[in-house]
C-alpha positions in Angstrom: -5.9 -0.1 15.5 -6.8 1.5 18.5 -10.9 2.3 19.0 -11.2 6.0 19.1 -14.6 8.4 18.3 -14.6 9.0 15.0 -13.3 13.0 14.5 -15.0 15.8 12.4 -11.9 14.9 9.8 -12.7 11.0 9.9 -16.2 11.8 8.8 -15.4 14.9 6.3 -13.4 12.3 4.1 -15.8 9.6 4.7 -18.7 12.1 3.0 -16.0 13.0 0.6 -15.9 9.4 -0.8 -19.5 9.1 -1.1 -20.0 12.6 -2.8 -16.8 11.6 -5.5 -18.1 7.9 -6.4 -21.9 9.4 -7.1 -20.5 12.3 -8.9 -18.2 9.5 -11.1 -21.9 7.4 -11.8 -23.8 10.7 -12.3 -21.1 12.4 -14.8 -21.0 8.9 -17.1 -24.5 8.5 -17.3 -25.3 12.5 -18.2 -22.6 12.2 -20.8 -23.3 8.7 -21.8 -20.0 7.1 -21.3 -18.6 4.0 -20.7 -19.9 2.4 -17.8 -17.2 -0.6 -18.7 -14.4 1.6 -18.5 -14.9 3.5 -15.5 -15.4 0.2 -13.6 -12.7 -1.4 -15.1 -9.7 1.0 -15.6 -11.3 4.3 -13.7 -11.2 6.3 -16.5 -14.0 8.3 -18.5 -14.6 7.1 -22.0 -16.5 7.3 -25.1 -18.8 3.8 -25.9 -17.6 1.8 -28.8 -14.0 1.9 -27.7 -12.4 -1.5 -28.3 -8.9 -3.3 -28.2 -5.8 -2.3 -26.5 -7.4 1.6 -26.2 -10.2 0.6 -24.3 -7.9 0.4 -21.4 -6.3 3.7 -22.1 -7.7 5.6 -24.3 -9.9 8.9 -22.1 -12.1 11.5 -23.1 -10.1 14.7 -23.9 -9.6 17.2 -21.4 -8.1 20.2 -22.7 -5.8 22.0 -20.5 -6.3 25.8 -20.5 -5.9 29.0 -17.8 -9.2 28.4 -17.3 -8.3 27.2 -13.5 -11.9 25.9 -12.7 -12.6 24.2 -15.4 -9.3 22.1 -15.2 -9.9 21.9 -11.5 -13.4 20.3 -12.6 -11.7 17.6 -14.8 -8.9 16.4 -12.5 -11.7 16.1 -9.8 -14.1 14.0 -12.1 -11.1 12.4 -13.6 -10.0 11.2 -9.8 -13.7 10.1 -9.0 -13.5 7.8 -11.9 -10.2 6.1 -10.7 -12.0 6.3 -7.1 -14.9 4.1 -8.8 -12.4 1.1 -10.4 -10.6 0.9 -7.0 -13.8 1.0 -4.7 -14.0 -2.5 -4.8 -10.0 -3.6 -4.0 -10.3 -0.8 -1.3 -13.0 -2.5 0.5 -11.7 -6.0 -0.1 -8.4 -4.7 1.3 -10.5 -3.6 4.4 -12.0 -7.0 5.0 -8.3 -8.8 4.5 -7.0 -6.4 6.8 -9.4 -7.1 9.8 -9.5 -10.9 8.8 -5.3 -11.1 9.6 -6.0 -8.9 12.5 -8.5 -11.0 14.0 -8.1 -14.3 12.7 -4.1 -14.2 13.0 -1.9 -14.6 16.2 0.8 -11.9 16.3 2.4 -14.5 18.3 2.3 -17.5 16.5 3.3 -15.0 13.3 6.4 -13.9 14.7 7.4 -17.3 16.3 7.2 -18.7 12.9 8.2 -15.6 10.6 10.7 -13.7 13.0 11.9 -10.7 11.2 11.5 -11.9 7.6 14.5 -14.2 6.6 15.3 -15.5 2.7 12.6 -17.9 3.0 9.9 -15.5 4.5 10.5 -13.0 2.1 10.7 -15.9 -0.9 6.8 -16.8 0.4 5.4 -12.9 0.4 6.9 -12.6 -2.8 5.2 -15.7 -4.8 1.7 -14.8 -2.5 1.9 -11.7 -4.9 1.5 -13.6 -8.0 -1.5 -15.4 -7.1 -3.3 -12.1 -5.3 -4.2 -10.1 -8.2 -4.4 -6.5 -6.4 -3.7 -3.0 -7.2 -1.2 -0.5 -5.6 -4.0 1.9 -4.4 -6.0 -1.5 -3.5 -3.0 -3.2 -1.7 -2.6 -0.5 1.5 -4.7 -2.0 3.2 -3.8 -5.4 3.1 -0.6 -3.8 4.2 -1.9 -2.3 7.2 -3.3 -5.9 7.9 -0.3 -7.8 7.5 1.9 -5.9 9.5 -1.2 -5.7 12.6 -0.7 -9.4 12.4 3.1 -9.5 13.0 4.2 -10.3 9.4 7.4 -8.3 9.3 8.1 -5.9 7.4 10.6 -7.2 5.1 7.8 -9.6 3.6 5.4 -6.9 4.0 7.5 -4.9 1.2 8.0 -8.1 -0.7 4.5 -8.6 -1.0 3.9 -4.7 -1.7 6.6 -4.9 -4.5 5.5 -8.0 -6.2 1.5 -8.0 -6.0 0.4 -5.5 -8.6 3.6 -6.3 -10.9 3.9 -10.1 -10.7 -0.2 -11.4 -10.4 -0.4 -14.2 -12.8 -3.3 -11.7 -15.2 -0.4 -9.4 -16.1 2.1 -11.5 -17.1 0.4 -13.4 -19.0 -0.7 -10.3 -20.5 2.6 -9.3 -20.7 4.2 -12.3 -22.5 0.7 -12.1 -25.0 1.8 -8.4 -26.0 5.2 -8.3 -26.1 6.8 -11.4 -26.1 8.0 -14.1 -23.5 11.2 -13.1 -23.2 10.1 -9.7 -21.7 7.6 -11.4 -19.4 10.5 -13.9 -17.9 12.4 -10.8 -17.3 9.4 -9.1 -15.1 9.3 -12.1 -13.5 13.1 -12.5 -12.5 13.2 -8.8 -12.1 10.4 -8.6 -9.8 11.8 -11.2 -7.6 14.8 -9.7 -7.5 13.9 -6.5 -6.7 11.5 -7.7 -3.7 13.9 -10.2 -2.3 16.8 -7.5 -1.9 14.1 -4.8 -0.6 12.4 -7.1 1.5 15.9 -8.9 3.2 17.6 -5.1 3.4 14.2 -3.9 5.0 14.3 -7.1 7.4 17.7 -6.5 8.7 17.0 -3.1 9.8 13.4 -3.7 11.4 15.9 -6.3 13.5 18.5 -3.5 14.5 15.6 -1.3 15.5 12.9 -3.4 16.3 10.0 -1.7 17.8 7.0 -0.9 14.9 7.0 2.1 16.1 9.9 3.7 14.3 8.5 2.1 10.9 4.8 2.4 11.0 2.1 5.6 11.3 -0.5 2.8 12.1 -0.8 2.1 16.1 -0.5 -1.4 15.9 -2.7 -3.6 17.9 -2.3 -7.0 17.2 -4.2 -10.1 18.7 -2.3 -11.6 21.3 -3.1 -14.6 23.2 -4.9 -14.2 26.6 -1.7 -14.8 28.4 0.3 -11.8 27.0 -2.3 -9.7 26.6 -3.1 -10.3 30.8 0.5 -9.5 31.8 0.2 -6.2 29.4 -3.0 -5.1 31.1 -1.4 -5.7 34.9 1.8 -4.3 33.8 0.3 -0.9 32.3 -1.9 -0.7 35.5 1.6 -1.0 37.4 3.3 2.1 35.1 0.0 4.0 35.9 1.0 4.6 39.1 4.9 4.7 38.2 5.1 7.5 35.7 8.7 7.5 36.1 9.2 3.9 35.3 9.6 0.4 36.1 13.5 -1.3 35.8 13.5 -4.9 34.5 14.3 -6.3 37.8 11.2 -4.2 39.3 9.3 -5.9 36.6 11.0 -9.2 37.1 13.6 -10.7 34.8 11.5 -13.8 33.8 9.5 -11.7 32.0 12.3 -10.4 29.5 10.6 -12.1 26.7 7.2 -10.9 27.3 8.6 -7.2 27.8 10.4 -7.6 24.3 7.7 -8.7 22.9 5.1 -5.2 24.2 8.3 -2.9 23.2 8.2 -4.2 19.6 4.2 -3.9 19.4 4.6 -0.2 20.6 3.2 -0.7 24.5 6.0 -0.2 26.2 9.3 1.9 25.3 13.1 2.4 27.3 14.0 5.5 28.5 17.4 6.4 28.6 17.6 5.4 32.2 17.1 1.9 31.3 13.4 2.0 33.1 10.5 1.2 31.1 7.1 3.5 30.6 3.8 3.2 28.8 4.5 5.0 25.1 2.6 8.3 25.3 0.9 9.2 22.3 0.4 12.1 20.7 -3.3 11.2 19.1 -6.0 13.3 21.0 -8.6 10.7 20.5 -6.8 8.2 23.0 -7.6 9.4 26.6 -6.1 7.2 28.5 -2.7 4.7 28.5 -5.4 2.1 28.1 -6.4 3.0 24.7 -2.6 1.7 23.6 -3.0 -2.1 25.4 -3.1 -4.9 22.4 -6.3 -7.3 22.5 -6.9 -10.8 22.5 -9.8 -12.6 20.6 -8.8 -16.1 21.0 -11.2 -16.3 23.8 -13.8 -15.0 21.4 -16.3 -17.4 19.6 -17.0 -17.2 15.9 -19.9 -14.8 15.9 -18.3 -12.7 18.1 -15.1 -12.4 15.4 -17.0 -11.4 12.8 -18.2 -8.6 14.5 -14.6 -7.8 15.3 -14.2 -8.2 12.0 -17.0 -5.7 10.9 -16.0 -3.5 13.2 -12.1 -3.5 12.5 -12.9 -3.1 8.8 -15.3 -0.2 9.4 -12.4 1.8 11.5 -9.6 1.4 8.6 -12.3 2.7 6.2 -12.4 5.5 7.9 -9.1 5.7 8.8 -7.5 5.5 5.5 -10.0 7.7 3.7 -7.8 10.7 3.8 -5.2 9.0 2.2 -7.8 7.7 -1.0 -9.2 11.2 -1.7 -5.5 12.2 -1.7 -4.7 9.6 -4.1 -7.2 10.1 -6.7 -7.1 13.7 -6.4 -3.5 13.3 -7.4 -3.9 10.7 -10.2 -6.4 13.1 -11.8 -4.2 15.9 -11.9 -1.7 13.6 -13.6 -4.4 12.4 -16.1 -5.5 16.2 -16.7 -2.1 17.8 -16.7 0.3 14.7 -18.2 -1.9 12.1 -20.0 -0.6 9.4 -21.4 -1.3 10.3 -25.1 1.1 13.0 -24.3 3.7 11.1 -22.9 3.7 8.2 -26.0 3.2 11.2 -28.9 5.3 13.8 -27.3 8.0 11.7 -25.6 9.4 10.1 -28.4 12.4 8.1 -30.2 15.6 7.8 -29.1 14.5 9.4 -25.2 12.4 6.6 -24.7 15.6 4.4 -25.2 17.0 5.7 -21.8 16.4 3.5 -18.9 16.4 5.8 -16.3 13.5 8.5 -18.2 11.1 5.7 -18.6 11.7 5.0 -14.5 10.9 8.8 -14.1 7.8 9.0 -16.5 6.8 5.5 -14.6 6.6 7.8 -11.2 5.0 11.0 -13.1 2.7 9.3 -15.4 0.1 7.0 -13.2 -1.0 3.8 -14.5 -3.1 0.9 -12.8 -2.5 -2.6 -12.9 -3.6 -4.2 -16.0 -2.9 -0.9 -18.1 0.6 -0.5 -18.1 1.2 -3.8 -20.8 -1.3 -1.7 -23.6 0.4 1.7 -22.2 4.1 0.1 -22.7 3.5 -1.3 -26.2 1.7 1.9 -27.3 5.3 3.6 -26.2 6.9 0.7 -27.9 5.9 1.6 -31.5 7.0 5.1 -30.6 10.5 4.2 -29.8 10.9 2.6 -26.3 13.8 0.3 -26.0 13.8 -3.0 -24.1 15.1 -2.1 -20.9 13.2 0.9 -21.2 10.2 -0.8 -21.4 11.2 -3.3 -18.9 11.7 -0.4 -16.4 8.4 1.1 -17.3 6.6 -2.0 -16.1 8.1 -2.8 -13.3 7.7 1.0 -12.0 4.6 1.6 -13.3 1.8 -0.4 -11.2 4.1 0.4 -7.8 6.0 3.8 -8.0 3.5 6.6 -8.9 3.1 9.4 -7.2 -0.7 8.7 -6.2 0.6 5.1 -5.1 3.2 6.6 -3.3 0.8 9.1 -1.2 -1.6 5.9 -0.5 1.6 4.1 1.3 2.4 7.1 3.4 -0.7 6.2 5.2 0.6 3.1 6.8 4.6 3.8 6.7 6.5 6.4 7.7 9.0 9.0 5.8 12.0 7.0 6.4 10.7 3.6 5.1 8.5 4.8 2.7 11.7 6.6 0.7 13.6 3.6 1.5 10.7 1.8 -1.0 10.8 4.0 -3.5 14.4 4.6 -3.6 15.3 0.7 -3.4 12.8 0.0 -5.7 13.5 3.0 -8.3 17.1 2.0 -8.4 15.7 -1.4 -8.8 13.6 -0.7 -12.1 17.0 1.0 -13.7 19.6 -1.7 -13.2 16.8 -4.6 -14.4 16.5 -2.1 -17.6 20.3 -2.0 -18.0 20.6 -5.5 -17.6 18.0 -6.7 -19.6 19.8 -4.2 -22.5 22.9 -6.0 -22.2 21.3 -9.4 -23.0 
């Protein structure tokens, strides 16, 4: 990411964070809660709760027309989600700078290209063994596409991590049976293999980041390309209108290539090429866009990088947590799960395609969708129901959703969902037929 002065915004949401998390710790120990279940699941819950309901089970919030008093629980409903995924979300910071600084774009993309069968194959098994949450995973994401992984794998790894992780299947053929936990498995590879190879193919028609990715990608680039970058945006400098590839020199096709996918450089319609401009106030200057190189940096000096990198994201991504938790507590407040398993009942909870819906509506974190399904199973829930419920569940809520919109953009991010929705309803259908 490009290093900008942190804005009034940057900082509101950063306060924002702090103020939720002690409001979380201050409203559980007034009211003598759970301390386990806020840390563990994010939600608020009376001591002495054990078994499968001390993963789902929440203090009541009753909803009424008293608007601030709802608006009161859905914000100390979202702090406690905002406490469980604290930790994943700074993890994910840490990852996310480690792949930006540790990892060669270059030697990424020589290896990786755009994400072929085998690519996407690897990102998808990496989820199993990488226990982490939707909310948790965005910004790993952000990391993994800063260091060149393609996208393709990217989505792979995004579809498969909080559904396939070794803990939940496990837990999933403990509570309801290996067949259904064979089936997530197959499912889950299936679904992330087509997403990731369809995703893969167009990021190869369209290349540059740019038309896939809100993030401004800088990646670390060896001292070589990252030289003929800075000498060839000091030459657009003083050619606004453009340099032609022959000006440039045609030896340097791959290197030019190369800066247009990384968002440096773009073509104009005339065939010359310019510096990108970007829209973003907080970049002054065309050399606020260049990528950097830390290769020639010694150990010390990367973990600052590190530190530093980690520290921006936080900040960066803030916006998008508040948003997420926010959300989620509405949902909690205004369509808890008790509702859903005693109110949504019998032979609805058959259909394939309402259990993909309530998957998206009702928001559930890894972990709590195996005691959520088999509460929904002993109301009625059919097999591919409940197969579709699990695979949706971790990945395709609406809070998860919001979170993912900080790092892609519309077009992708729909592409996701709607690959992966339609995914969760044929594995149901299937999985009936069997």
């Amino acid at each position: 990411m490009a290093e900008a002065k942190l804005g009034k915004k940057e900082w509101f949401y950063f306060i924002a964070v702090v103020l939720l998390y002690i409001l979380a710790i201050w409203y559980v120990a007034a009211h003598n809660l759970s301390w386990s279940a806020m840390f563990k699941a994010g939600i608020l819950q009376e001591k002495g709760v054990t078994g499968l309901d001390a993963r789902v089970k929440d203090i009541d919030t009753p909803v009424s027309w008293n608007i601030p008093l709802v608006i009161w629980y859905i914000v100390i409903k979202g702090a406690a989600l905002l406490v469980e995924l604290m930790p994943y979300w700074i993890i994910g910071m840490f990852i996310a700078a480690g792949l930006v600084v540790f990892v060669s774009w270059e030697k990424v993309k020589y290896k990786m290209g755009y994400g072929g069968v085998g690519a996407n194959f690897m990102a998808t098994t990496a989820g199993a063994v990488i226990p982490i949450c939707s909310c948790g995973i965005v910004p790993v994401l952000a990391g993994m596409v800063e260091a060149g992984v393609p996208l393709g794998p990217t989505l792979a790894f995004l579809i498969s991590a909080p559904v396939l992780n070794i803990p939940t299947v496990f837990m999933t053929a403990g509570l309801l049976g290996k067949k259904m936990a064979i089936a997530r498995v197959i499912s889950v590879y299936g679904i992330a293999m087509a997403t990731g190879l369809i995703v893969s193919y167009w990021q190869k028609k369209r290349k540059g980041l740019r038309h896939f990715v809100k993030l401004h990608v800088q990646p670390n680039l060896s001292p070589e390309l990252q030289k003929f970058a800075y000498s060839l945006a000091m030459k657009l400098v003083t050619k606004p209108e453009g340099l032609t590839l022959e000006d440039i020199g045609l030896e340097h096709k791959a290197e030019i290539d190369e800066l247009d996918e990384i968002g440096v450089i773009e073509q104009a319609k005339d065939g010359k090429w310019k510096l990108i401009e970007r829209g973003d106030s907080k970049h002054q200057s065309s050399c606020f866009v260049l990528p950097k190189g830390y290769a020639e940096l010694n150990f010390r000096g990367k973990l600052v990088q590190l530190w530093k990198t980690s520290w921006q994201l936080f900040f960066a991504l803030n916006y998008y947590l508040v948003l997420a938790v926010i959300i989620a507590g509405a949902i909690r407040v205004l369509i808890p799960t008790s509702v859903i398993v005693n109110f949504v009942g019998g032979k609805a909870l058959n259909s394939v395609l309402i259990s993909s819906v309530i998957a998206v509506l009702a928001y559930v974190c890894t972990y709590v969708e195996v005691p959520t399904a088999l509460a929904l199973i002993e109301k009625g829930m059919g097999p591919g129901a409940t197969l579709s419920y699990l695979l949706g569940g971790p990945g395709l809520s609406l809070p998860s959703i919001m979170m993912l919109s900080a790092v892609f953009k519309p077009r992708l991010l729909w592409l996701y969902v709607g690959l992966s929705f339609v995914g969760c309803v044929i594995a149901g259908y299937i999985f009936n037929l069997l």
